[in-house]
PDB file with SEQRES, HELIX, SHEET and CRYST1 records, atoms N, CA, C and O in Angstrom:
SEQRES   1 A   75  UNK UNK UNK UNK UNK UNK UNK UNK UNK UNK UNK UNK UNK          
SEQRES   2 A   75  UNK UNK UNK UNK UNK UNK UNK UNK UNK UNK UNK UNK UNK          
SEQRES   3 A   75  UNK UNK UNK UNK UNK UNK UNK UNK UNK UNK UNK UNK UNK          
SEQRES   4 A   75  UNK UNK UNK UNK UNK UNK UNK UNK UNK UNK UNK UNK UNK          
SEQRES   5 A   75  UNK UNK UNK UNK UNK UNK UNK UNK UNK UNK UNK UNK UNK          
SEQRES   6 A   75  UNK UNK UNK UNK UNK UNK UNK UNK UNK UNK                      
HELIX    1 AA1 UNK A   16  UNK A   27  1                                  12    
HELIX    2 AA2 UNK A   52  UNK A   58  1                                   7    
HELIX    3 AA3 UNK A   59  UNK A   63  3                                   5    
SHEET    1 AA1 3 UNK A  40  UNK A  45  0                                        
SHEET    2 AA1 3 UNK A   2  UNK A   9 -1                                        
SHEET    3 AA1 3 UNK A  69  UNK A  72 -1                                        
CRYST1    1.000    1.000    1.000  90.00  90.00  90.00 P 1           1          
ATOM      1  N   UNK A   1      10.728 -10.469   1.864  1.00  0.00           N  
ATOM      2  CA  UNK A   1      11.379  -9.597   2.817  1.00  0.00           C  
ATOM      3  C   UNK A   1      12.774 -10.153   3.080  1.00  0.00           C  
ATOM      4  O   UNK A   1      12.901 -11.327   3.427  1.00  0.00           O  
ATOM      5  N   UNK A   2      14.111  -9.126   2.883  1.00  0.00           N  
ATOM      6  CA  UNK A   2      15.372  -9.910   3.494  1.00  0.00           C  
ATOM      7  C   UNK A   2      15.514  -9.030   4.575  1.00  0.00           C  
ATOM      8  O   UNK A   2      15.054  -7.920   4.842  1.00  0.00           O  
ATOM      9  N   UNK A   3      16.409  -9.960   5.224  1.00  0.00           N  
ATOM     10  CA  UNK A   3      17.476  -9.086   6.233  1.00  0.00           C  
ATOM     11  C   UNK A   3      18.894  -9.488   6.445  1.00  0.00           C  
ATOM     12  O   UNK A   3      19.339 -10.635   6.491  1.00  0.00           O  
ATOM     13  N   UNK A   4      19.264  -8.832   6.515  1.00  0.00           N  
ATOM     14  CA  UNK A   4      20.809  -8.615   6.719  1.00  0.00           C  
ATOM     15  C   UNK A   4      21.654  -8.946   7.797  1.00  0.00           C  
ATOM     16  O   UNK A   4      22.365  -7.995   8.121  1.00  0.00           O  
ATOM     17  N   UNK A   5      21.830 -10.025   8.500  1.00  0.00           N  
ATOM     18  CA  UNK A   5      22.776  -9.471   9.728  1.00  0.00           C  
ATOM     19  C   UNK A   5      24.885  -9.794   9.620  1.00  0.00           C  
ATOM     20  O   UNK A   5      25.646 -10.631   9.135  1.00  0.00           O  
ATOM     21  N   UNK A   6      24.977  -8.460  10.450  1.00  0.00           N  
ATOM     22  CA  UNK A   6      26.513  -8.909  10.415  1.00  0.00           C  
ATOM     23  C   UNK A   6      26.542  -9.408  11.675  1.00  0.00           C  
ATOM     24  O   UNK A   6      25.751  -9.229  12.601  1.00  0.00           O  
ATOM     25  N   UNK A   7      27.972 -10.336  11.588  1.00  0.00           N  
ATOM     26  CA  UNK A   7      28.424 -11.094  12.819  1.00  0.00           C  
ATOM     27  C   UNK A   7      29.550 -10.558  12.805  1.00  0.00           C  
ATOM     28  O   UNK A   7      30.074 -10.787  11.715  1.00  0.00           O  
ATOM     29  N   UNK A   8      30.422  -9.749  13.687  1.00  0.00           N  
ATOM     30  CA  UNK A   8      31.867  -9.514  14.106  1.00  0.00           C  
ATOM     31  C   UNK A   8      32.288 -10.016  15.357  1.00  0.00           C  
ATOM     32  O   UNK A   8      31.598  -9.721  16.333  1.00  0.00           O  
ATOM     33  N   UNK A   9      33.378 -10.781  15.526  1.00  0.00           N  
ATOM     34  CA  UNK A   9      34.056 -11.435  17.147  1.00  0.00           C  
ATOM     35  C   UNK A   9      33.936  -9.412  17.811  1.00  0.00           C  
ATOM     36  O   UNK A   9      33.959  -8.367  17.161  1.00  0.00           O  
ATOM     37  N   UNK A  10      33.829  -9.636  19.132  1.00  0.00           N  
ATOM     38  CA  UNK A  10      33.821  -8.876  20.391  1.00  0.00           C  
ATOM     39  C   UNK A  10      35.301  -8.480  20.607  1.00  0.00           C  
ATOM     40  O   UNK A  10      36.235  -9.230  20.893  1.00  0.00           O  
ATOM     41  N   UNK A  11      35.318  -7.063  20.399  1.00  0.00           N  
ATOM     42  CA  UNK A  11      36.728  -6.295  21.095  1.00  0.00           C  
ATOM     43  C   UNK A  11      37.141  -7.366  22.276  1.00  0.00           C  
ATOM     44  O   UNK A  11      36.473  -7.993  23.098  1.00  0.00           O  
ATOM     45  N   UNK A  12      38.704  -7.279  21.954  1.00  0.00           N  
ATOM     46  CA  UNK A  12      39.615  -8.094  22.773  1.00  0.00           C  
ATOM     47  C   UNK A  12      39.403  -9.959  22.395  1.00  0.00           C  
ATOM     48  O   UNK A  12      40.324 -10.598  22.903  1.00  0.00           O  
ATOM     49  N   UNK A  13      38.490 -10.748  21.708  1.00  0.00           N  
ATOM     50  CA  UNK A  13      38.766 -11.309  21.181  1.00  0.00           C  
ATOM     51  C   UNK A  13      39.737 -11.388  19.881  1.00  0.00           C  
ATOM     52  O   UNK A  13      39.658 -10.736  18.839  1.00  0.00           O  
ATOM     53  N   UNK A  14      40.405 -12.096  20.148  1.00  0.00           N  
ATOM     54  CA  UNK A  14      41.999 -12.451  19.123  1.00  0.00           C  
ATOM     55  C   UNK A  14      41.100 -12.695  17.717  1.00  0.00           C  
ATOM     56  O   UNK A  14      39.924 -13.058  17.716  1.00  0.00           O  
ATOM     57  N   UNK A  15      41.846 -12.437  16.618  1.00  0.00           N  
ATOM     58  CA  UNK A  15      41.410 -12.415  14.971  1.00  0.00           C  
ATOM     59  C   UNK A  15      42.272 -13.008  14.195  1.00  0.00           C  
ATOM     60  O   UNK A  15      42.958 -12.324  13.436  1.00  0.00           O  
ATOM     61  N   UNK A  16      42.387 -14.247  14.233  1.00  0.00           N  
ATOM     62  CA  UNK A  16      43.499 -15.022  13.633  1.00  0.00           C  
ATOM     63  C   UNK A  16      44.124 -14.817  12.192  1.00  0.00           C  
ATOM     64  O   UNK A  16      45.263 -14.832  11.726  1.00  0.00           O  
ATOM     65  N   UNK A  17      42.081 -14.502  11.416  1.00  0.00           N  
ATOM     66  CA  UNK A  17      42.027 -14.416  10.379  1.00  0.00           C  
ATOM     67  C   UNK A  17      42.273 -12.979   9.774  1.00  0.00           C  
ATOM     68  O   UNK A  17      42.873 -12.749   8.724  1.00  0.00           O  
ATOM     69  N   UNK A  18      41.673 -12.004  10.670  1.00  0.00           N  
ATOM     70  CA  UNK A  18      42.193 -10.412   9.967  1.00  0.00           C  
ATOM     71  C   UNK A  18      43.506 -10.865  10.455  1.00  0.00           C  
ATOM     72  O   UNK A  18      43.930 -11.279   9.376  1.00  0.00           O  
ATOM     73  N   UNK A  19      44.577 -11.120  11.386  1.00  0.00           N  
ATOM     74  CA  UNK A  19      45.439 -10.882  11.458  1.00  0.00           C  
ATOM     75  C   UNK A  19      46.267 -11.433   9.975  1.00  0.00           C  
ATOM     76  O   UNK A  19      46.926 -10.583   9.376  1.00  0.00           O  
ATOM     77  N   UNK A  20      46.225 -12.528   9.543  1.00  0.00           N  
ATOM     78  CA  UNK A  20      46.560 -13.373   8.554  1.00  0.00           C  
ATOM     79  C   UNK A  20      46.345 -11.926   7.335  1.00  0.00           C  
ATOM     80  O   UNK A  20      47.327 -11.288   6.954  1.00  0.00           O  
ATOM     81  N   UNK A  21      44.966 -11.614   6.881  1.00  0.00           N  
ATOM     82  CA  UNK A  21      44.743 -10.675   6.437  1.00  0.00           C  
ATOM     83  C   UNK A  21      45.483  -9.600   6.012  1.00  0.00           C  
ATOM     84  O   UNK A  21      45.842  -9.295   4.874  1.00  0.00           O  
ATOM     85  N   UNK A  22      45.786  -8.704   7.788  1.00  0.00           N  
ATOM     86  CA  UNK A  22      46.641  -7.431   7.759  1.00  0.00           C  
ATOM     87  C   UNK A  22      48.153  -7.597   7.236  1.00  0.00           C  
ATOM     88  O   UNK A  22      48.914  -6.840   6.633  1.00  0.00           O  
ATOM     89  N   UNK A  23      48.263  -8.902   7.722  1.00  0.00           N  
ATOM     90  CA  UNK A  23      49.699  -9.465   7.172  1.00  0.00           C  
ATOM     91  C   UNK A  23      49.754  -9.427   5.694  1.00  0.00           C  
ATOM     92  O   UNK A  23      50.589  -8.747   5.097  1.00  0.00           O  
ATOM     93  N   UNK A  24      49.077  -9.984   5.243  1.00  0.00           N  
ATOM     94  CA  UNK A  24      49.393 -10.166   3.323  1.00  0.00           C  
ATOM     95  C   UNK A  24      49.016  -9.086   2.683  1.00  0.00           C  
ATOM     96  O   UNK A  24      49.194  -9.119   1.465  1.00  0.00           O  
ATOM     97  N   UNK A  25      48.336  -7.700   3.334  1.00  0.00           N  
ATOM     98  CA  UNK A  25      48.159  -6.974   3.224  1.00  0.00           C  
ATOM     99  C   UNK A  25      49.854  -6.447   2.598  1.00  0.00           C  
ATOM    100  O   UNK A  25      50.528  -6.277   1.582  1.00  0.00           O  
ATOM    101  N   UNK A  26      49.858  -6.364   4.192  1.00  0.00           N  
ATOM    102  CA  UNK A  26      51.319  -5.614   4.215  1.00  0.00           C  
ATOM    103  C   UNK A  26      52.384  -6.121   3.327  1.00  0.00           C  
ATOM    104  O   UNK A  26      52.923  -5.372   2.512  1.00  0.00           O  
ATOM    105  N   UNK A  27      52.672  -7.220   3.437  1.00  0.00           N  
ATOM    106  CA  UNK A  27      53.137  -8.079   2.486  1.00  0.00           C  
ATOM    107  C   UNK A  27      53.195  -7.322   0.648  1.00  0.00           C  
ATOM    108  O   UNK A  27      54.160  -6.847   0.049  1.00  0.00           O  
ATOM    109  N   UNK A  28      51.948  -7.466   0.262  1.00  0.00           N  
ATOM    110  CA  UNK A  28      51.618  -6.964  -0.833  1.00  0.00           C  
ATOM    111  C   UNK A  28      51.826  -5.342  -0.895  1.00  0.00           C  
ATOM    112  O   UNK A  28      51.088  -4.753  -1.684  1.00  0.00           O  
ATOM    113  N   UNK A  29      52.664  -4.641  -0.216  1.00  0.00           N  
ATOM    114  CA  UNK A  29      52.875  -3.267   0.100  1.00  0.00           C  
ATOM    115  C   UNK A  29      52.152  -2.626   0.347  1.00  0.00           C  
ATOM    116  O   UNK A  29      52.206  -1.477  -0.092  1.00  0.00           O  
ATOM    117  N   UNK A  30      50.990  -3.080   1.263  1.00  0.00           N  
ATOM    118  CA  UNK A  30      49.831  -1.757   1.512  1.00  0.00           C  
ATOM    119  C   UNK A  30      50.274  -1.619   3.268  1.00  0.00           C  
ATOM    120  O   UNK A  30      49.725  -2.144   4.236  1.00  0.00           O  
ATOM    121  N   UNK A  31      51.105  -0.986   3.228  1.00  0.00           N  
ATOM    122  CA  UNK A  31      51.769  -0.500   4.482  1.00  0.00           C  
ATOM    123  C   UNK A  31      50.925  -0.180   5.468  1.00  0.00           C  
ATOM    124  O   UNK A  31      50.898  -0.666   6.599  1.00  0.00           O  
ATOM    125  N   UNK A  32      50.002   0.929   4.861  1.00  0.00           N  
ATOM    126  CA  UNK A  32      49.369   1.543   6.235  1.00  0.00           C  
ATOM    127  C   UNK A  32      48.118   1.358   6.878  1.00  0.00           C  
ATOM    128  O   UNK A  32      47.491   2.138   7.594  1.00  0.00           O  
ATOM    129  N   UNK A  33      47.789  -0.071   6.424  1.00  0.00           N  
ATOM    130  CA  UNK A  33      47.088  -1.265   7.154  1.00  0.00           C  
ATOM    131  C   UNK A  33      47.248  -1.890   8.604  1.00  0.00           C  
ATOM    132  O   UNK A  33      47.698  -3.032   8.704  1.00  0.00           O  
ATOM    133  N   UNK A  34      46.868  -1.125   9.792  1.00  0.00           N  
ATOM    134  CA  UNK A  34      47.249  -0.907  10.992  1.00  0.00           C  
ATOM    135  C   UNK A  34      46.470  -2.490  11.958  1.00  0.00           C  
ATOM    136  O   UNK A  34      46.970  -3.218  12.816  1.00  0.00           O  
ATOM    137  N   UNK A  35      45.172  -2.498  11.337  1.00  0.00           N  
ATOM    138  CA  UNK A  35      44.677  -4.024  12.098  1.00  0.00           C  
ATOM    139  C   UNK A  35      43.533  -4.486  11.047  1.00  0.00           C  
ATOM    140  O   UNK A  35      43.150  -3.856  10.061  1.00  0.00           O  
ATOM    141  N   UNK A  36      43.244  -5.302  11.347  1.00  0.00           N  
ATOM    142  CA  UNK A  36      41.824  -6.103  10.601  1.00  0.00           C  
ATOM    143  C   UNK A  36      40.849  -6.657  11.291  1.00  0.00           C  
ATOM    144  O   UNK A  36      41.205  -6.929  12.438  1.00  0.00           O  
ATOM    145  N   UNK A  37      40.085  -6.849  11.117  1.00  0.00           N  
ATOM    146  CA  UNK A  37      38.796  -7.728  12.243  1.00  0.00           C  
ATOM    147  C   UNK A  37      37.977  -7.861  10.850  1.00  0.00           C  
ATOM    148  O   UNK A  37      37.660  -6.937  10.100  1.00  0.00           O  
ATOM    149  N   UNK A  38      37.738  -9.131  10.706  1.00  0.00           N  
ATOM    150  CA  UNK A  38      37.004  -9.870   9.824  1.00  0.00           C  
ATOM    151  C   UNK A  38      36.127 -10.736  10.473  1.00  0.00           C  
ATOM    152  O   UNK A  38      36.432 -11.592  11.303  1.00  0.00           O  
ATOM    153  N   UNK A  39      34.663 -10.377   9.909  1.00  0.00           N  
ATOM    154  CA  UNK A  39      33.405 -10.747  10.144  1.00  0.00           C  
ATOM    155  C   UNK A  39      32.487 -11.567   8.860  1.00  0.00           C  
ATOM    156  O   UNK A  39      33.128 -11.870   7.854  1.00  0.00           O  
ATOM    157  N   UNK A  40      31.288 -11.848   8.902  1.00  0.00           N  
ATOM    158  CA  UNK A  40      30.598 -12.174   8.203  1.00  0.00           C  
ATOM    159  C   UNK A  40      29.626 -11.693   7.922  1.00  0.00           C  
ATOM    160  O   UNK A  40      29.304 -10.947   8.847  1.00  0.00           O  
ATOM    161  N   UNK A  41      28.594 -11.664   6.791  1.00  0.00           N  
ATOM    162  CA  UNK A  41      27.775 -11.715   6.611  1.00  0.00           C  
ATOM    163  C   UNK A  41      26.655 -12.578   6.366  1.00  0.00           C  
ATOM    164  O   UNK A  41      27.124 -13.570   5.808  1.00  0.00           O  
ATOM    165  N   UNK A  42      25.275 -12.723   6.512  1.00  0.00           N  
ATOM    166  CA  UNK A  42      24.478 -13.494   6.395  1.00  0.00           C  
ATOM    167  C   UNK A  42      22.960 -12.994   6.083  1.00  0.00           C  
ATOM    168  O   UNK A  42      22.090 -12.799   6.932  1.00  0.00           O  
ATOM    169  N   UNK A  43      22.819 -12.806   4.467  1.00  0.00           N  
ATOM    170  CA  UNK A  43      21.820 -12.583   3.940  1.00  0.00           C  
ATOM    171  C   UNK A  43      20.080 -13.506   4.365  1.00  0.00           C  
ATOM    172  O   UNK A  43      20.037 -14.313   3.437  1.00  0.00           O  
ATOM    173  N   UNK A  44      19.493 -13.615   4.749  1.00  0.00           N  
ATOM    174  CA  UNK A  44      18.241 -14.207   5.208  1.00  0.00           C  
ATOM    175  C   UNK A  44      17.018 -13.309   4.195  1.00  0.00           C  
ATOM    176  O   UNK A  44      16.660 -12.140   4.341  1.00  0.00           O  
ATOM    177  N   UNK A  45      16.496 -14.452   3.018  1.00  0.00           N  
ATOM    178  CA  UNK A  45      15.028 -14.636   2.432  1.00  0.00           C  
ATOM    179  C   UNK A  45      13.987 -14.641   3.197  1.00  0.00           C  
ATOM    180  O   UNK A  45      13.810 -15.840   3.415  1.00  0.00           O  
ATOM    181  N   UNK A  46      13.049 -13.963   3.834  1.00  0.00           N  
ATOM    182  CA  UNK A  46      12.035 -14.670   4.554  1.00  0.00           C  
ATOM    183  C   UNK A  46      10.517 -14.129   4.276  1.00  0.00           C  
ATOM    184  O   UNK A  46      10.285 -13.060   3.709  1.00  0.00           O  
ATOM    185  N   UNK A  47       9.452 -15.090   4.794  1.00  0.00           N  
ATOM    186  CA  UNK A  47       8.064 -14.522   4.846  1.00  0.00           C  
ATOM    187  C   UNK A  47       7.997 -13.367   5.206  1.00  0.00           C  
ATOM    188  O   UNK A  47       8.752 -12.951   6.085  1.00  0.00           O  
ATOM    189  N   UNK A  48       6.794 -12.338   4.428  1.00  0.00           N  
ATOM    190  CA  UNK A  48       6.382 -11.264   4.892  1.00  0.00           C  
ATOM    191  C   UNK A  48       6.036 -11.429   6.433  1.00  0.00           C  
ATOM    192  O   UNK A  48       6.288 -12.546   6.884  1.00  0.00           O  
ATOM    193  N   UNK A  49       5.461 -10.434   7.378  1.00  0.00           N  
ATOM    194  CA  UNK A  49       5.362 -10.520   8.618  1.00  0.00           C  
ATOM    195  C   UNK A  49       6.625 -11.319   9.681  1.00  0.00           C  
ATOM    196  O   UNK A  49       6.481 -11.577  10.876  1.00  0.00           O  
ATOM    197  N   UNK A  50       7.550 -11.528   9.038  1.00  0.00           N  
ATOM    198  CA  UNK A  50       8.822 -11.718  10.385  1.00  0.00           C  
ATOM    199  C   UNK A  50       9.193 -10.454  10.846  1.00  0.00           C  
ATOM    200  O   UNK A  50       9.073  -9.343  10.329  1.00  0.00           O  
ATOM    201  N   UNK A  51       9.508 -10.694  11.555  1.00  0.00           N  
ATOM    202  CA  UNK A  51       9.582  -9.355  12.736  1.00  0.00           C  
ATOM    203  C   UNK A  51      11.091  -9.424  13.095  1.00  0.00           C  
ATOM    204  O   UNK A  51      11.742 -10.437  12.840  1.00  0.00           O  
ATOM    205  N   UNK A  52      11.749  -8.117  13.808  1.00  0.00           N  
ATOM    206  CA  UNK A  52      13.511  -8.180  13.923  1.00  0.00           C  
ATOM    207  C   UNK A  52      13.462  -9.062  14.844  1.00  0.00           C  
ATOM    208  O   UNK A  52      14.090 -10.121  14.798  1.00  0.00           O  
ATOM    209  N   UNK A  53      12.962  -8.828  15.462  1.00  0.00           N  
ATOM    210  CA  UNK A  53      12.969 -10.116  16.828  1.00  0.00           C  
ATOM    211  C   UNK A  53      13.158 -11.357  16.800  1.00  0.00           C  
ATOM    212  O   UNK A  53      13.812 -12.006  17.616  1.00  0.00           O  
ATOM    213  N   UNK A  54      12.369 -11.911  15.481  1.00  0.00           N  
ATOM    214  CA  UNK A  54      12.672 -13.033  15.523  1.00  0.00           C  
ATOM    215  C   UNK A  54      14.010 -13.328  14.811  1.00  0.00           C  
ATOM    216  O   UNK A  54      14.667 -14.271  15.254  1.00  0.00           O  
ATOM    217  N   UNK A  55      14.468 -12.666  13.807  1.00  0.00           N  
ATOM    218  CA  UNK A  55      15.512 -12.492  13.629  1.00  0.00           C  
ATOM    219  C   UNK A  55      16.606 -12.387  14.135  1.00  0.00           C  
ATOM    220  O   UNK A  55      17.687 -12.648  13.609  1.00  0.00           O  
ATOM    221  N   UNK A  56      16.374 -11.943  15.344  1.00  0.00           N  
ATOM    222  CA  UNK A  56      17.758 -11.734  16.800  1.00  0.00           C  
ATOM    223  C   UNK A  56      17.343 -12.997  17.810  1.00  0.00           C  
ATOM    224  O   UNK A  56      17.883 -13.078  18.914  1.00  0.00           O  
ATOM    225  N   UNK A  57      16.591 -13.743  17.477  1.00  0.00           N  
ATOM    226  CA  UNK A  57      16.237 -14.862  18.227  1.00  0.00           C  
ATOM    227  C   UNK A  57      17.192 -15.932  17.388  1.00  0.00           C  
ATOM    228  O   UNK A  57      18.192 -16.528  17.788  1.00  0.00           O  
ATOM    229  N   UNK A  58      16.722 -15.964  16.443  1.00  0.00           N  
ATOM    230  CA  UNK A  58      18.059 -16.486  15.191  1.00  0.00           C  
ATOM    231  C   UNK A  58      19.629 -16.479  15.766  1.00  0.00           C  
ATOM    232  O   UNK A  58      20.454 -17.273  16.217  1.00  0.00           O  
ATOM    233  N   UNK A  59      19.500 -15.119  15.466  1.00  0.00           N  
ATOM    234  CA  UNK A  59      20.715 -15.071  16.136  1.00  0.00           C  
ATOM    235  C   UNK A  59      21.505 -15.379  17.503  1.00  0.00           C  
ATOM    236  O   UNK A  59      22.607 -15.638  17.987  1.00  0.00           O  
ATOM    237  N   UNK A  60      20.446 -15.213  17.715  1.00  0.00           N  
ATOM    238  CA  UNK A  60      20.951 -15.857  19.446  1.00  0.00           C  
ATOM    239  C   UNK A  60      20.816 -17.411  19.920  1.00  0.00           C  
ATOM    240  O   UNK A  60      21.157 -17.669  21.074  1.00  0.00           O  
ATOM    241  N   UNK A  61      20.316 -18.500  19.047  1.00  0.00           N  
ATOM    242  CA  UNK A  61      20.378 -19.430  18.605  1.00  0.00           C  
ATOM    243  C   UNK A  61      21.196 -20.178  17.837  1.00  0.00           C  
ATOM    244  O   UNK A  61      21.605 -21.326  18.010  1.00  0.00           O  
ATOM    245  N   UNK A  62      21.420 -19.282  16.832  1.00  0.00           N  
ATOM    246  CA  UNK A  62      22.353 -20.049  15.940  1.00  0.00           C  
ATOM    247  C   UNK A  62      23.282 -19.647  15.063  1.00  0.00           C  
ATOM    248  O   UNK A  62      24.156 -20.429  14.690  1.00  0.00           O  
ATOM    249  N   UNK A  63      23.180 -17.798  14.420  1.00  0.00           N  
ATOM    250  CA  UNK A  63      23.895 -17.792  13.730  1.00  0.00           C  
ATOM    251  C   UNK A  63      24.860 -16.977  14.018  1.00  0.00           C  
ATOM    252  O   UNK A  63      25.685 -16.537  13.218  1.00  0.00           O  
ATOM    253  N   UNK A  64      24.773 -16.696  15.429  1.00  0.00           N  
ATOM    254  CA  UNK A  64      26.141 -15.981  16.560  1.00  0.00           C  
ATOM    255  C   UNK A  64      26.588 -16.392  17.649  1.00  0.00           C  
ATOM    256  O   UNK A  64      25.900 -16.206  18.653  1.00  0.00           O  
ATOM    257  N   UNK A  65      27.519 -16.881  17.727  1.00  0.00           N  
ATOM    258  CA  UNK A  65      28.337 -17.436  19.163  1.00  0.00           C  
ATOM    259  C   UNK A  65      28.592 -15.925  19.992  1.00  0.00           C  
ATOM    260  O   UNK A  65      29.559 -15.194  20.207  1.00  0.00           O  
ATOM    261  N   UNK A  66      26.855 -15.926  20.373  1.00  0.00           N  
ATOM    262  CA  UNK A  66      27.470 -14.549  21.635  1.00  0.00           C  
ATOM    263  C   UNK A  66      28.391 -14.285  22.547  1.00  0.00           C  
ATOM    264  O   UNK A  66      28.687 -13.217  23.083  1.00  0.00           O  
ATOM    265  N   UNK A  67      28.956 -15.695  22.717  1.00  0.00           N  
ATOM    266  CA  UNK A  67      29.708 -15.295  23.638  1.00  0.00           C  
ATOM    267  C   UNK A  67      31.067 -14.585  23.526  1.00  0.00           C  
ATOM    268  O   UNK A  67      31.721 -14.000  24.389  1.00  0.00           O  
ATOM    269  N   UNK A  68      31.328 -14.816  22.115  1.00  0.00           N  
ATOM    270  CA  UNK A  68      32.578 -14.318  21.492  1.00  0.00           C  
ATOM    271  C   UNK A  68      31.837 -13.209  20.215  1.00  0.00           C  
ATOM    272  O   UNK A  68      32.407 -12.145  19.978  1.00  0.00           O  
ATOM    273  N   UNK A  69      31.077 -13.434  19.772  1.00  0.00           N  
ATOM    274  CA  UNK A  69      30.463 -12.572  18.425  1.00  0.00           C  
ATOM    275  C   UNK A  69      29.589 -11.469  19.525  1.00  0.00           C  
ATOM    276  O   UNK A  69      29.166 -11.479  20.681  1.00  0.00           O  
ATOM    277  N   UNK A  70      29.638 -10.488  18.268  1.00  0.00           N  
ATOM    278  CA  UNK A  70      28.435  -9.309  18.252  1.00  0.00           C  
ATOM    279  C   UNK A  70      27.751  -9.731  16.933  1.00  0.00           C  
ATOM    280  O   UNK A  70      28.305 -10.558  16.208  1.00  0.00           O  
ATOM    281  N   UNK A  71      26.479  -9.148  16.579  1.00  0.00           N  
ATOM    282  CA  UNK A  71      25.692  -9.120  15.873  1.00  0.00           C  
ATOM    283  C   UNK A  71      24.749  -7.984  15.600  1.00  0.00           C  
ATOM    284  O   UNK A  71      24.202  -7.369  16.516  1.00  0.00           O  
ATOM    285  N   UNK A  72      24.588  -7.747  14.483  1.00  0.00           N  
ATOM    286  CA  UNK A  72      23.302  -6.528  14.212  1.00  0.00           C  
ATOM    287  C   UNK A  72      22.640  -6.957  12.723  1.00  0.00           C  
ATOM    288  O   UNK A  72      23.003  -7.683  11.798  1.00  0.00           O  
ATOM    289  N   UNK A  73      21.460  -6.105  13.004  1.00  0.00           N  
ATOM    290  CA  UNK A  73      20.061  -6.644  12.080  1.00  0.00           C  
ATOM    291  C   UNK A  73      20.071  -5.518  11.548  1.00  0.00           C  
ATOM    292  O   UNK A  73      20.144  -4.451  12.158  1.00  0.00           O  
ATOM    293  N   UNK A  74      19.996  -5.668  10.339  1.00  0.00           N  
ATOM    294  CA  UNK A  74      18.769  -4.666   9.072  1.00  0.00           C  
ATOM    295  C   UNK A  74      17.802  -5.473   8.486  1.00  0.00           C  
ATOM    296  O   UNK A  74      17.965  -6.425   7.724  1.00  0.00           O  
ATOM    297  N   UNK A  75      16.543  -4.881   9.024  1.00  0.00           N  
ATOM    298  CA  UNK A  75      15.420  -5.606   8.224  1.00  0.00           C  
ATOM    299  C   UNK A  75      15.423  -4.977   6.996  1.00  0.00           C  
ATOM    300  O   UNK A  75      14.632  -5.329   6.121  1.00  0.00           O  
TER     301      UNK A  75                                                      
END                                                                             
């Protein structure tokens, strides 16, 4: 069984890295590249019978700094 979760920083947290991003974007002439927000992904292998829950327990442990990240699950 996998699951999927993305991690994106929380509206109004600063994006150092899309910003860097939108820049070389533009740079490289793709003009109408207005902002960026760059996130991650994190593929998870696991035993049959895990449940999303525990999966967002994960996450809320360790593989999202809630206080600045959002997060979402696809089992």
């Amino acid at each position: 069984m996998k699951a999927r979760v993305h991690v994106m920083l929380k509206d109004g947290v600063l994006d150092p890295q899309g910003e860097a991003v939108r820049h070389a974007l533009g740079s490289l002439g793709f003009s109408g590249v207005q902002g960026v927000r760059q996130g991650k992904v994190i593929e998870l292998d696991l035993a049959e019978g895990t449940d999303e829950a525990t999966v967002k327990e994960m996450c809320e442990k360790l593989l999202a700094n809630t206080v600045i990240e959002s997060y979402s699950v696809e089992m």
